[in-house]
Structure formats: C-alpha cells, structure tokens
C-alpha positions in Angstrom: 3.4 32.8 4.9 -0.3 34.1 6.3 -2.8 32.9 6.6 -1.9 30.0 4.4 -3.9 27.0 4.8 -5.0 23.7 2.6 -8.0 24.0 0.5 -10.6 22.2 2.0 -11.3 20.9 -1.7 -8.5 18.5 -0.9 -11.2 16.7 1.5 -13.8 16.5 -0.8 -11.1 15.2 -3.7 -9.4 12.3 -1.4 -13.6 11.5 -0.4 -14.2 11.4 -4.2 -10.9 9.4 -5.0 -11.8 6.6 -2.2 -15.3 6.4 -3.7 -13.9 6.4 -7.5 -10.3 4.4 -7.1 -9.8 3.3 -10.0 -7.2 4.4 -13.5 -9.9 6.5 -15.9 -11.4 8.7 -13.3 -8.3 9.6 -11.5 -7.2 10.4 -14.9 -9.8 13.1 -15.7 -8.9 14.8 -12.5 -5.6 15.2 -13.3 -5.9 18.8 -13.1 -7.8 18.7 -9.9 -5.3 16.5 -8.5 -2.4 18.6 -9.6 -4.6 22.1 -8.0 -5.3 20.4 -4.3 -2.9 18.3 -4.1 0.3 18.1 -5.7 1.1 21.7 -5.4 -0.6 22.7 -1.9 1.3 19.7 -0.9 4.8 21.3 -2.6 4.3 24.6 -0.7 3.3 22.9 2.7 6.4 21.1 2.4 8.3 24.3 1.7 7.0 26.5 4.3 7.0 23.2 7.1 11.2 22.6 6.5 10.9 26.8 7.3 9.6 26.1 10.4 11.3 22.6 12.0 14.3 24.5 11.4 12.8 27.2 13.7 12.1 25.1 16.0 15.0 22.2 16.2 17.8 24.5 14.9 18.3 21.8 12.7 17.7 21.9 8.6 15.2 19.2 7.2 14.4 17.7 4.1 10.5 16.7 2.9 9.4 13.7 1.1 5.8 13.6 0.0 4.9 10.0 -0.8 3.6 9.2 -4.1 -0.1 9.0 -3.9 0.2 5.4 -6.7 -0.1 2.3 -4.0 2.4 -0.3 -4.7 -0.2 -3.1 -5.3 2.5 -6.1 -6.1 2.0 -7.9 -2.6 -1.4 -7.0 -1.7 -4.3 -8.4 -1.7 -6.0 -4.5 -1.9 -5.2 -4.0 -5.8 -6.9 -0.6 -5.7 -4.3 2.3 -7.7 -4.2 5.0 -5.3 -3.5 6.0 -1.6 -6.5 7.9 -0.7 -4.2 10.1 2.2 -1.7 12.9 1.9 1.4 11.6 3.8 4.7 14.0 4.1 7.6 13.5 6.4 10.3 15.7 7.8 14.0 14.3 8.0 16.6 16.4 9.4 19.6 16.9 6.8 23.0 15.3 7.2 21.3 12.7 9.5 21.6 8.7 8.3 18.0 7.2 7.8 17.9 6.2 11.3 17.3 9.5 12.2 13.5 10.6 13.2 11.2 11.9 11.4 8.1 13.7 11.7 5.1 12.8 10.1 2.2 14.2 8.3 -0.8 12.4 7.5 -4.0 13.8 5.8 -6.8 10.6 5.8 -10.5 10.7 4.9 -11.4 10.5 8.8 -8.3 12.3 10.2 -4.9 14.2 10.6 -2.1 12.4 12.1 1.0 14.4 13.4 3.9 12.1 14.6 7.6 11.8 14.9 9.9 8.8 15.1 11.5 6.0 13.6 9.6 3.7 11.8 12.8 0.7 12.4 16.1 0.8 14.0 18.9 -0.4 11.8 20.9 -3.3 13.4 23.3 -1.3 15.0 21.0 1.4 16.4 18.8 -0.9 17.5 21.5 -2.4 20.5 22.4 1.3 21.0 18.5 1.9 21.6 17.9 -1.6 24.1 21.5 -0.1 25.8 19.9 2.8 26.5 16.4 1.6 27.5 18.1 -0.3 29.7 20.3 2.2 31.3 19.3 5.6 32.9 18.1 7.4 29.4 15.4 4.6 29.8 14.5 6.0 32.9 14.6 9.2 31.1 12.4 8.2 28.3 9.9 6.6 30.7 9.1 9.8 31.7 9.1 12.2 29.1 6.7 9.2 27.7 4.4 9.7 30.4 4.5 13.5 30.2 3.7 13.1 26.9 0.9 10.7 27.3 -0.8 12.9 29.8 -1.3 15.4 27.3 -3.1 12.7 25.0 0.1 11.6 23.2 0.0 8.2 22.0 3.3 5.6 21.5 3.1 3.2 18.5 2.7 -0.5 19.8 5.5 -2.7 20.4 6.8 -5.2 17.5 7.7 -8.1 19.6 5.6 -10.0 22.1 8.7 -11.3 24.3 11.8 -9.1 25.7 14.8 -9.6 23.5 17.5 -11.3 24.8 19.8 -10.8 26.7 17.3 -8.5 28.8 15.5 -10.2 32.2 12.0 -10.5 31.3 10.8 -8.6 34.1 12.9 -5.9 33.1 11.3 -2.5 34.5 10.7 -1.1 31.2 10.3 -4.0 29.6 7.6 -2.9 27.1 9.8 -0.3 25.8 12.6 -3.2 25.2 9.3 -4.5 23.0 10.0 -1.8 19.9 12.3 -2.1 16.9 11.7 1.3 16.2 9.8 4.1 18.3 7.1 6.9 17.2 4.7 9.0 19.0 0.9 10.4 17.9 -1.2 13.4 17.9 -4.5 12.1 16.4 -7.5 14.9 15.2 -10.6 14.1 14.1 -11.8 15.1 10.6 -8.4 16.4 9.6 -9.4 20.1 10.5 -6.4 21.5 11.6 -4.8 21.3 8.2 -7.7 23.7 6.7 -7.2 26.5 9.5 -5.4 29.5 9.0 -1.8 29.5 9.1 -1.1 25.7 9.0 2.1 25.8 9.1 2.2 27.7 12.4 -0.4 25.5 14.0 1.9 22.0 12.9 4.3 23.3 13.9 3.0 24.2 17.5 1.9 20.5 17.7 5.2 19.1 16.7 6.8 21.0 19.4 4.5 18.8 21.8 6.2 16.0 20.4 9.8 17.0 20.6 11.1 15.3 23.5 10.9 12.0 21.8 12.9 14.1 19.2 15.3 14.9 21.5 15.8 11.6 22.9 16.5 9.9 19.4 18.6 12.2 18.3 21.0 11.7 20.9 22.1 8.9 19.7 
C-alpha cells in the first residue's frame, strides 16, 4: 500500500464539476473523471475493506455511489453529485447492520459509521435496549465520544415514541430511527496525505464503539 494517497486533482475536478454541472461538459471529462475518480475511488475501496478487517476482524464489502443524482423528485435537477461517497458494510450482515462512511465534498471529508434506519424489527430491539442498561451503556461511550469532537446525527422524531415515559432519562436517544456518528475535517485534507488508508482507518477506530454497540444486536 505506501504512501498511497488521492490525487489532489480529484479537488479541483469535483470544484470544476460543481461549477460546470451539466451533460456536455461532464462528457468531455470523461477521461478525467475515469483518472481521479472512478479508479482512485476502486483502489481506496480495495485497500479500505484491507484494513476494517484489520481492525473489526470482520470482512466488509464497499459500495461507491454513483456520482449520476437521481433528479425524479427534486426540485435540484442538476445531473451530478459533486462528492465522492463510499461505505463499508460488514459481509454476511443484513442491511441493518452499520456502516461506515466516506464522504469527499467540495468543503470537506466526512468519516462516519451507523445506520442510516432501523428496520421495524430492529428498531423495538434498539428503543429495548435504550431503555434498558446498554442505554446506559451507550450514553456513555456517546459522551466519550463526543469529548473527542465526535458528533451524533440529530434525532428523527420530535416526541418519545410510545410506549416510553416522556421524561425518560435518555429520552433523546429514544428520538432516532436509526443512529450514526461524525468526524468532520475541513477542506477534505486528510484524503490527500500519505497513506490514506492508514490515516481512515486510524479515525474509524475512534468511532468504533458505536460499532460495537450496533453490532450487538
């Protein structure tokens, strides 16, 4: 692996994509596209399954979303996501699993891991458990987390879902229909260091108690 890193013409491409979002000119940098994107993207993905299995002893899949925006119910009919998203799914694992997250923008790199939405079913087991002592559990490997500039994804829902008190202690958490956590950096500069992979990686491992915790059920 090395020093492997992403070219920091992937920048400058997604800067010139959100400035020229449109059919013909993505068109004639098709090859561009293909050189700092596509396949950088490809090997990150390869090298990044490498290393969650390293550190979770558990094998993952990648998906690399497709850069063509679905523009059927939006009111934002521009073609093209102008961001690099990838996610990490551990293999065997139903969808409900977490994930971790990659996300390239124009302004910054987003590390996460999570679950987006709880099914039905492991949505009850999640409020069960909130409510009972791995809720005290999560609690505070949250505010470990937190302390070390980790941020939670908002809750969906405004009241407590029934049949939980209101006032329950960790009410907030009873809030989400699915749970995720942050690392946020500016500019997107740790994806052109040296040895990307490695240095992901290390900041995934800040984030795998959350792992931990929703994998255990």
């Amino acid at each position: 692996m090395g020093d492997w890193s992403f070219d920091p013409d992937l920048a400058v491409f997604l800067a010139d994509l959100h400035a020229n979002n449109n059919r013909d000119w993505f068109q004639s940098q098709k090859k561009r596209y293909e050189l700092v994107y596509k396949k950088p993207a490809a090997a990150f993905s390869d090298m990044m399954v490498d290393q969650l299995q390293s550190l979770t002893g558990v094998a993952h899949r990648s998906k690399t979303y497709r850069i063509n925006r679905d523009v059927r119910f939006s009111k934002d009919k521009t073609p093209y996501n102008c961001h690099l998203h990838i996610s990490f799914t551990p293999e065997g694992r139903d969808e409900a699993s977490p994930s971790w997250f990659f996300g390239l923008g124009l302004e910054k790199l987003s590390l996460g891991v999570g679950v987006f939405g709880f099914s039905k079913d492991k949505l009850e087991t999640y409020r069960r458990r909130v409510d009972g002592a791995p809720g005290e559990d999560l609690e505070e490997l949250a505010k470990a987390l937190q302390k070390k500039g980790v941020r939670f994804g908002d809750p969906d829902l405004k009241r407590v879902p029934k049949p939980y008190d209101s006032e329950h202690p960790r009410a907030d958490w009873l809030k989400h229909k699915g749970l995720s956590c942050w690392l946020d950096f500016d500019g997107g500069g740790r994806a052109f260091e040296n040895d990307t992979p490695s240095k992901v990686s290390a900041e995934f491992k800040k984030l795998a108690p959350l792992y931990d915790w929703l994998m255990e059920f």
